[in-house]
ZADONU-294179 format. One record per residue (C-alpha): residue number from 0; residue in one letter; x, y, z. Coordinates in nm, 2 decimals. Example, Ala and Ser with C-alpha at 12.3 -4.5 7.8 and 13.67 -1.06 7.14 Angstrom:
TORFI   k r     xx     yy     zz
TORFI   0 a   1.23  -0.45   0.78
TORFI   1 s   1.37  -0.11   0.71
***
This chain:
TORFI   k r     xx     yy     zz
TORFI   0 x  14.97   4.34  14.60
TORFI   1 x  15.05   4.34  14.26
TORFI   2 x  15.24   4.04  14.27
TORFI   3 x  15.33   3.73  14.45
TORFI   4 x  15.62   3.51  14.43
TORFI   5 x  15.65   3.16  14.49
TORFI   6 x  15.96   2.95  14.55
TORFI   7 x  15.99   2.56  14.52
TORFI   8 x  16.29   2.39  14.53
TORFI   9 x  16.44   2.10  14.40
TORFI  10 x  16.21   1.82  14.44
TORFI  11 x  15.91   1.94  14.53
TORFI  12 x  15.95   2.19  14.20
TORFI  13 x  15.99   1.94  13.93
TORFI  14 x  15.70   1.74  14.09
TORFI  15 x  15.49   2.08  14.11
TORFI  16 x  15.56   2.08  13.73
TORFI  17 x  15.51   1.72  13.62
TORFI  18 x  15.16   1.77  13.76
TORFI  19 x  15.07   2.06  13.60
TORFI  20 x  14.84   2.03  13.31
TORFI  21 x  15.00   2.13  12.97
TORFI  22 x  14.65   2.35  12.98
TORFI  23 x  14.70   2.53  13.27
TORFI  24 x  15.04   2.62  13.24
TORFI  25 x  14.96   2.96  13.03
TORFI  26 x  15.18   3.17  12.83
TORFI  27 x  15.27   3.55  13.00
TORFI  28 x  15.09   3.81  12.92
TORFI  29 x  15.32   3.99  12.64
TORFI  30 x  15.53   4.31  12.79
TORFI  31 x  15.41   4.52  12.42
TORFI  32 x  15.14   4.44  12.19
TORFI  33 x  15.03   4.75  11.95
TORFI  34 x  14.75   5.03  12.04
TORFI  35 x  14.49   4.94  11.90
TORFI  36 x  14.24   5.23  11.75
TORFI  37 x  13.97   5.20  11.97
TORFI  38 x  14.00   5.41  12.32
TORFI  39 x  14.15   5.20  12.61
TORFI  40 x  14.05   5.22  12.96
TORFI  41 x  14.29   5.24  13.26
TORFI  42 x  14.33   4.85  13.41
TORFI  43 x  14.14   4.75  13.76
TORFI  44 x  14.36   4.95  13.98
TORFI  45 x  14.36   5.28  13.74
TORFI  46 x  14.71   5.22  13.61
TORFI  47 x  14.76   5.42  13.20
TORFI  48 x  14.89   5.12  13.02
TORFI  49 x  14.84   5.28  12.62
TORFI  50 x  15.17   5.46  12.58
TORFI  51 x  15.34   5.65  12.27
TORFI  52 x  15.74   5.57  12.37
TORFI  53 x  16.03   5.74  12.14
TORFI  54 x  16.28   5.50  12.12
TORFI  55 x  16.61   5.60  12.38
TORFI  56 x  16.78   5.91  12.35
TORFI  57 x  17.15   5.85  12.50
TORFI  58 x  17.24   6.04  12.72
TORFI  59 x  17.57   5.95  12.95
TORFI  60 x  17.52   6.02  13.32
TORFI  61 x  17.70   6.17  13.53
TORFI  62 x  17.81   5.94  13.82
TORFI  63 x  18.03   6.20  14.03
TORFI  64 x  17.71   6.35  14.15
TORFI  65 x  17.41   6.13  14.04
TORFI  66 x  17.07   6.21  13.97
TORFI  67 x  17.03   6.53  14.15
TORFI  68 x  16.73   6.75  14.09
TORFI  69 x  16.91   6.98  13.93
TORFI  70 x  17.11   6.73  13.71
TORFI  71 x  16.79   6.58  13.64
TORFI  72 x  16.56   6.88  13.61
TORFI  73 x  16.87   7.01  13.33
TORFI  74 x  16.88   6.71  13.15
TORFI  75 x  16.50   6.64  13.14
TORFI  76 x  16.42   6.98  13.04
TORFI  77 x  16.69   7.03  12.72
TORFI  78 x  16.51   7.09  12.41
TORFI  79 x  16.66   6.70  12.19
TORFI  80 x  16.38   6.78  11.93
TORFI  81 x  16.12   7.02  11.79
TORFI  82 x  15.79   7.01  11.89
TORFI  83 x  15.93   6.83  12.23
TORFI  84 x  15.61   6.94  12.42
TORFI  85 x  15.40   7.01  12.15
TORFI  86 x  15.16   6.82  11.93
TORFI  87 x  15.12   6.47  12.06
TORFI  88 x  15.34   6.25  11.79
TORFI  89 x  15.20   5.98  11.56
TORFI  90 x  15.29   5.65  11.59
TORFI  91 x  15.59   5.57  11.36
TORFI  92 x  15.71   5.99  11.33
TORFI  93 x  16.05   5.98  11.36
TORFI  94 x  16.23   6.24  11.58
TORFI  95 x  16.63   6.32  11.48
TORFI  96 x  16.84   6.37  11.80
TORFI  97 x  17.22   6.46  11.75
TORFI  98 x  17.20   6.30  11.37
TORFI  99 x  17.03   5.99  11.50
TORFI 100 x  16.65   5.93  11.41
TORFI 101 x  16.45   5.77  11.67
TORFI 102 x  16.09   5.67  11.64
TORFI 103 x  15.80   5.70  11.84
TORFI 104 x  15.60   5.38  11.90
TORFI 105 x  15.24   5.36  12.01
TORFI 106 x  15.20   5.03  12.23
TORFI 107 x  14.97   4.87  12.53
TORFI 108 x  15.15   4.76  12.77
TORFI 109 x  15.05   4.41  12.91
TORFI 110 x  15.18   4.48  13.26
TORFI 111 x  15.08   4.74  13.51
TORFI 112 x  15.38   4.89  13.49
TORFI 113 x  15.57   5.01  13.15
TORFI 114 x  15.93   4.79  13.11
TORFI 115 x  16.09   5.10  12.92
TORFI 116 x  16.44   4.86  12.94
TORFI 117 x  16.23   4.57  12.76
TORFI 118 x  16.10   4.83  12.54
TORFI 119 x  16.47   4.93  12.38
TORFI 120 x  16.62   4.58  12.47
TORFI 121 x  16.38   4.46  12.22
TORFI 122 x  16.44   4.71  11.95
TORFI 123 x  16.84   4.67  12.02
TORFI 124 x  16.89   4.99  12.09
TORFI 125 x  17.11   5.17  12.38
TORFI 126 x  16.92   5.03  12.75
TORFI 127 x  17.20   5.20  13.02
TORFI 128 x  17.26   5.61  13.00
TORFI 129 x  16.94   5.70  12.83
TORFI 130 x  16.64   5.92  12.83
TORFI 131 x  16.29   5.75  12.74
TORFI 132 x  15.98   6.02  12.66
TORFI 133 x  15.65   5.87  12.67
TORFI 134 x  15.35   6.02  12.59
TORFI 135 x  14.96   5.94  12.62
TORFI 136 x  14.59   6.10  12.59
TORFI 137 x  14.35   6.11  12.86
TORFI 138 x  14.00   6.16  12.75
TORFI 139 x  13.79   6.22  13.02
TORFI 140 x  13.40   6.21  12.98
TORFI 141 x  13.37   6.57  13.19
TORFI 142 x  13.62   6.83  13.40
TORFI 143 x  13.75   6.66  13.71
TORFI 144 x  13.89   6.86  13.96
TORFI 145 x  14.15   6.70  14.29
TORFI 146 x  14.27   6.49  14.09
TORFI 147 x  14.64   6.36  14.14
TORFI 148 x  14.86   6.24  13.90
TORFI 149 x  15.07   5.95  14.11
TORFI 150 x  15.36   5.84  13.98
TORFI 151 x  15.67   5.57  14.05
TORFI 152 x  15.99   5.49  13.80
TORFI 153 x  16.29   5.39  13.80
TORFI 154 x  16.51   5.56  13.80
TORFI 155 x  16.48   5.94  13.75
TORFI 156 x  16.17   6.12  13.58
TORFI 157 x  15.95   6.41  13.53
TORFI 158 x  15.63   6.46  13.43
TORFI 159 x  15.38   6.71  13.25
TORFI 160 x  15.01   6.77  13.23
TORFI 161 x  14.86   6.98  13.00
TORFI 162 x  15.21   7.13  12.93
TORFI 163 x  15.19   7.19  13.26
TORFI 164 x  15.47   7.05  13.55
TORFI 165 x  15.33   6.77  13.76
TORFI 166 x  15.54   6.58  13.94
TORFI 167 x  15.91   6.48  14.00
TORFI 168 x  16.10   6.20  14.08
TORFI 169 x  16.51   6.25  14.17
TORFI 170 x  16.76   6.01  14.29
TORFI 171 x  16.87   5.68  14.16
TORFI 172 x  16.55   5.50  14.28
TORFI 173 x  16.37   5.18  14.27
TORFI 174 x  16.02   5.18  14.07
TORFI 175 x  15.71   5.22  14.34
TORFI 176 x  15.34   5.22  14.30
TORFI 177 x  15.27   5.56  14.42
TORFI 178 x  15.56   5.74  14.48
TORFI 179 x  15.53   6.03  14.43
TORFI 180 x  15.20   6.25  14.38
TORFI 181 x  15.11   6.57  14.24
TORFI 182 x  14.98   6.84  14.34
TORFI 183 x  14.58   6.85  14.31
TORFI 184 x  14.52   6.92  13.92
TORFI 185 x  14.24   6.97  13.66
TORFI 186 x  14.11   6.72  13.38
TORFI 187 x  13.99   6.89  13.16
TORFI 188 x  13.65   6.77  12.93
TORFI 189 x  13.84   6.57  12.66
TORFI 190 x  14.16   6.55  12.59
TORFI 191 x  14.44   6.56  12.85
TORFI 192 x  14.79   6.50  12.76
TORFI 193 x  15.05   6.33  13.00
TORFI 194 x  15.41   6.35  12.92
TORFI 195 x  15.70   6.17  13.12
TORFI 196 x  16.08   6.15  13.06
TORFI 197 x  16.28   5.90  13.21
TORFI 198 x  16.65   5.86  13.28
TORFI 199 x  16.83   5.55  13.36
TORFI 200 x  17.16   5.51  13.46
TORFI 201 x  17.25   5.14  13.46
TORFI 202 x  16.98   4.88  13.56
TORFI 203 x  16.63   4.86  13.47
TORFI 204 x  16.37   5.09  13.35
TORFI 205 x  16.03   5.09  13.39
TORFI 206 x  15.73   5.35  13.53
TORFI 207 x  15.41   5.31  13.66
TORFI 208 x  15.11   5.60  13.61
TORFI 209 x  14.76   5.65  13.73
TORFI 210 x  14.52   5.90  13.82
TORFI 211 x  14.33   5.95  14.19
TORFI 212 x  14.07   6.14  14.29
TORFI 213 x  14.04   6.33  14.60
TORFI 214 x  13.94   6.02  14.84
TORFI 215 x  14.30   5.87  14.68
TORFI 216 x  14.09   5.63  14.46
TORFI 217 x  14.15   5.56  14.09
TORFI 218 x  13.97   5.79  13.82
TORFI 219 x  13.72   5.62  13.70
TORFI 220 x  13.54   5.66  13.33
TORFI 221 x  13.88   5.80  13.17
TORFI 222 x  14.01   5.64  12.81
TORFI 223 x  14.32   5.65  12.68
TORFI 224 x  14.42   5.73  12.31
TORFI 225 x  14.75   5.84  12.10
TORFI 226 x  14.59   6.08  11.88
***
């Protein structure tokens, strides 16, 4: 499990904390600390934390019919800038959408799971009725073939590899390890890139990626780069 949650109350909870060492009461890992320039590899359970994220593009949602795979599928699919699936973007390029510009940032995540409303919260921009696009590089040592690209967010997303569809993910839904999984897929020797887009209505955002192999295991010997 990814995470356990423990409850004290009253009493026994300020005694808990009284007794606690000053020492051992460590600071949280951060959500965001900058890529770094050297390849990273996937964590212990094969989740992608090194991401390229363009701050939110708004995007008010329709609530009359939700996010339907073919409200979704439209709205994931519009063209909001050049180059939307081409070159992989620098960090710090700035992309202009309806007038605003928006910049891509190129960060680690410290969690196993990518807090995409921490992410704008932090830059004060828009968090509710927005589009998020993230982007990273898979470098893989040689071609691996079955592999499955599995995927959970919330809410709404879609997801490329290789410019090529992978995986979808309608509904208004809660973020799960695992979700969804693609089809069985090709890495090629070297560079692979991943792209997702996210929609959130209100509520959180976050996603979760990793690769498996055939046997449903994470993909070992992969790094992960921006450039």
């Amino acid at each position: 499990m990814k995470s356990i949650c423990l409850r004290l109350g009253g009493t026994l909870a300020a005694a808990a904390l009284a007794a606690a060492p000053l020492a051992a009461m460590a600071e949280p890992a951060p959500v965001f600390t900058p890529a770094t320039a050297a390849p990273r590899a996937p964590d212990a359970e094969g989740f992608l934390q090194r991401w390229l994220l363009l701050e939110p593009i708004v995007k008010p949602n329709r609530t009359n019919t939700g996010f339907t795979g073919t409200y979704v599928r439209e709205a994931l699919t519009t063209q909001y800038f050049p180059g939307q699936f081409g070159p992989v973007p620098k960090d710090g390029q700035v992309e202009t959408v309806a007038g605003t510009p928006l910049a891509w940032h190129a960060l680690d995540s410290g969690l196993w799971d990518v807090k995409l409303f921490d992410f704008a919260r932090d830059l004060g921009k828009p968090t509710y009725g927005v589009i998020f696009w993230a982007v990273t590089v898979v470098d893989s040592p040689r071609e691996m073939t079955n592999v499955r690209l599995a995927v959970g967010s919330n809410s709404a997303s879609m997801w490329w590899v290789n410019g090529q569809e992978a995986a979808g993910l309608f509904g208004d839904r809660r973020m799960v390890m695992d979700d969804v999984l693609s089809p069985p897929l090709t890495l090629h020797k070297g560079r692979n890139v991943i792209r997702g887009a996210v929609i959130n209505g209100p509520g959180l955002s976050d996603f979760c990626v990793r690769l498996l192999d055939a046997d449903g295991r994470p993909v070992r010997g992969i790094r992960l780069t921006t450039r």
